[in-house]
C-alpha positions in Angstrom: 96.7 64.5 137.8 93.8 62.7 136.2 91.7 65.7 136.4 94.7 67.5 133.9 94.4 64.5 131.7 90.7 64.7 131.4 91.0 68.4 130.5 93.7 67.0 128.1 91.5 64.5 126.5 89.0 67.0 125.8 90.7 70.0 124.3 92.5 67.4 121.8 89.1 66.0 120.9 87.6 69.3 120.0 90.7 70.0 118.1 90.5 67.5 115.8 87.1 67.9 115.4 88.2 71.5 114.2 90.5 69.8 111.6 88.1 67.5 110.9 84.7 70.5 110.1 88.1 72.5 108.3 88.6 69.6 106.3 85.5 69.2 105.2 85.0 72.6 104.2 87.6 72.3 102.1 86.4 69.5 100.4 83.0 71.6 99.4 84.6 74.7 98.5 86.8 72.4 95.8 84.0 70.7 94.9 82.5 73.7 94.6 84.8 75.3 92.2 85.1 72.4 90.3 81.0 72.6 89.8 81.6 76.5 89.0 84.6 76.1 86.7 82.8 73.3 85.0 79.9 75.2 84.2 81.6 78.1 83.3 83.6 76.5 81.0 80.4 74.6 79.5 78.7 77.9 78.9 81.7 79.2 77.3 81.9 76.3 75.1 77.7 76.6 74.0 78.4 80.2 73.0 81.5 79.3 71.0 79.4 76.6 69.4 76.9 79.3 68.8 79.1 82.0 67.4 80.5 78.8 64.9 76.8 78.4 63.7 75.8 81.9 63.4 78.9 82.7 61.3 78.3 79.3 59.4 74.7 80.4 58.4 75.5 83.5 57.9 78.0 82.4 54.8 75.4 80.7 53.7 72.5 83.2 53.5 75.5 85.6 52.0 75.8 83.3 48.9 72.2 82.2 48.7 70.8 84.6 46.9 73.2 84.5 43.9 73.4 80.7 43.6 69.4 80.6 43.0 69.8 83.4 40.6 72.8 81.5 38.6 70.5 78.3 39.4 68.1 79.7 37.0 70.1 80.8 34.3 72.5 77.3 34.4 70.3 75.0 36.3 73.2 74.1 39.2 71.2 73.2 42.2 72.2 75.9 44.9 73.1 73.1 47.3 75.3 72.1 44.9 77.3 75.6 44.4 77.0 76.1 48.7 78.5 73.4 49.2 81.3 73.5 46.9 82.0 77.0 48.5 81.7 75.8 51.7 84.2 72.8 51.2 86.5 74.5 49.1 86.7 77.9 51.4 86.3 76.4 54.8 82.8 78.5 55.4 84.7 81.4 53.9 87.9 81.3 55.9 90.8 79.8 54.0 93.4 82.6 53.2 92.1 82.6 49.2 88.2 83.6 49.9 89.0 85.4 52.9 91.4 88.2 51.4 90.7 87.2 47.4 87.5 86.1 47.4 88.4 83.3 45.4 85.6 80.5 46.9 86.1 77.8 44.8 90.3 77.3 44.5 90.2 78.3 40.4 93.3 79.0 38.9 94.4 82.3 36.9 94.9 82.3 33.7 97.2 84.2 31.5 96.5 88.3 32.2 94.4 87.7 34.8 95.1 89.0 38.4 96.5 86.6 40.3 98.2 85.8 43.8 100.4 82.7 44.3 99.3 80.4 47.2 100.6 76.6 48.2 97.0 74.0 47.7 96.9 70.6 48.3 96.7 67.7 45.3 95.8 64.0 45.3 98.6 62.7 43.0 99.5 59.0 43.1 97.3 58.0 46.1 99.0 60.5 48.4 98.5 64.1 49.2 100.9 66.7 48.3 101.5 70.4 48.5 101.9 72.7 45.5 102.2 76.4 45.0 99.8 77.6 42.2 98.5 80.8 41.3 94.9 81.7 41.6 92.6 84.0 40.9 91.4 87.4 42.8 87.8 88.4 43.0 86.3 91.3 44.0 83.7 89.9 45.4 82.0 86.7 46.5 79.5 87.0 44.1 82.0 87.6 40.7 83.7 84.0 42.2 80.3 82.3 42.7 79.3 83.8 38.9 83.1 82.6 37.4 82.8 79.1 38.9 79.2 78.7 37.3 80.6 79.7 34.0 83.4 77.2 34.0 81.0 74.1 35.4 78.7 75.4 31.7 81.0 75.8 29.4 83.7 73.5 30.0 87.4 74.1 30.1 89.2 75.3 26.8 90.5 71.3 26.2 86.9 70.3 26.5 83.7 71.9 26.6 81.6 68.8 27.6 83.2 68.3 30.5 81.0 68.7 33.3 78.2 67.6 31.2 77.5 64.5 33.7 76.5 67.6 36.0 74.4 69.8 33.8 72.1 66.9 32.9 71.4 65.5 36.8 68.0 67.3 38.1 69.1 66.1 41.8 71.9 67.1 44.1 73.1 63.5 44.3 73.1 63.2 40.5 75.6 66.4 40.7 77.3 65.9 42.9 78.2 62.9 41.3 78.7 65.0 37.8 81.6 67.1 39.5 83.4 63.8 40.1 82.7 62.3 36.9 83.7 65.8 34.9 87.4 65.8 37.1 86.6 69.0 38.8 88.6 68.0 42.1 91.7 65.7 42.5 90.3 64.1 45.7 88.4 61.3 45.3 85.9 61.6 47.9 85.1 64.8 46.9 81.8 64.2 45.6 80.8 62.1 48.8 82.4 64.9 50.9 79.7 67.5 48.4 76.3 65.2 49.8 77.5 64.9 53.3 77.6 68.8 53.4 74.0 68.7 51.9 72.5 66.7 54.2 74.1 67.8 57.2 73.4 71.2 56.8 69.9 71.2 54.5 71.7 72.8 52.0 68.8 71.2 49.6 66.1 73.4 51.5 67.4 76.0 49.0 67.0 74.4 46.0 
């Protein structure tokens, strides 16, 4: 009788040592997979990071060379034009550059080909959302060239009117011109234009 409770005794304690190595194994295989999962999902996100910054770069070297050529013909700074594109577009993405290659958010006027589209304005201290029509492009380049001819000569109510602009030598000073000349309804928008600059070097291309 005590012999069969020895045997007992033993067989139990090597079964739950059993459930005890099973246990643990358990525990390292999900810590394992965790560790696997974790730093598969951390390379996925570094190559969707990357793919961000080589399509971000790549909008820019696509509108470099034009904004150093209108930069000698009007004198705006190429950070300055970039950086309007890249604000107003969202790198080239928003539904207006994208399909009309309108970069900048200028409005049709009367003749001209147009396409209807809801924006945001800053009325009254608040946001709102209006439906305006804008104009299409046929290319990058023909917005980039339009919106450098409107910053020169001025609206049809006044010419002057980015004049604050044309007469700063420095992307700060422009920046600043935009603002002063009304050219957006937000009124961080000249703030928003420098922190694009210097976050991105945008003045290496000046």
């Amino acid at each position: 009788m005590v012999k069969r409770k020895k045997t007992y005794q033993k067989y139990h304690k090597k079964k739950s040592l059993s459930l005890l190595q099973i246990g643990c194994f358990a525990l390292l295989l999900g810590f394992l997979l965790v560790a696997a999962l974790g730093t598969w999902s951390y390379q996925t996100y570094q190559r969707e990071v990357k793919q961000a910054d080589d399509a971000r770069q790549a909008f820019i070297e696509a509108i470099v060379p034009v904004s150093q050529d209108l930069y000698q013909e009007t004198g705006i700074l190429p950070s300055i034009t970039i950086s309007q594109a890249i604000l107003e577009s969202d790198w080239g993405n928003s539904e207006l550059a994208a399909n009309y290659n309108n970069l900048f958010g200028i409005k049709a006027g009367p003749d001209q080909e147009s396409v209807s589209l809801p924006t945001l304005e800053f009325e009254n201290n608040e946001w709102i959302t209006i439906t305006a029509d804008f104009r299409v492009y046929e290319s990058w380049d023909e917005s980039i060239r339009d919106h450098a001819n409107t910053l020169v000569y001025g609206t049809t109510w006044n010419k002057d009117q980015y004049r604050a602009l044309l007469d700063a030598t420095d992307y700060i000073g422009q920046a600043k011109g935009l603002q002063q000349g009304g050219y957006a309804t937000d009124p961080d928008y000249a703030t928003k234009i420098i922190d694009l600059i210097r976050t991105h070097q945008l003045y290496q291309y000046d």
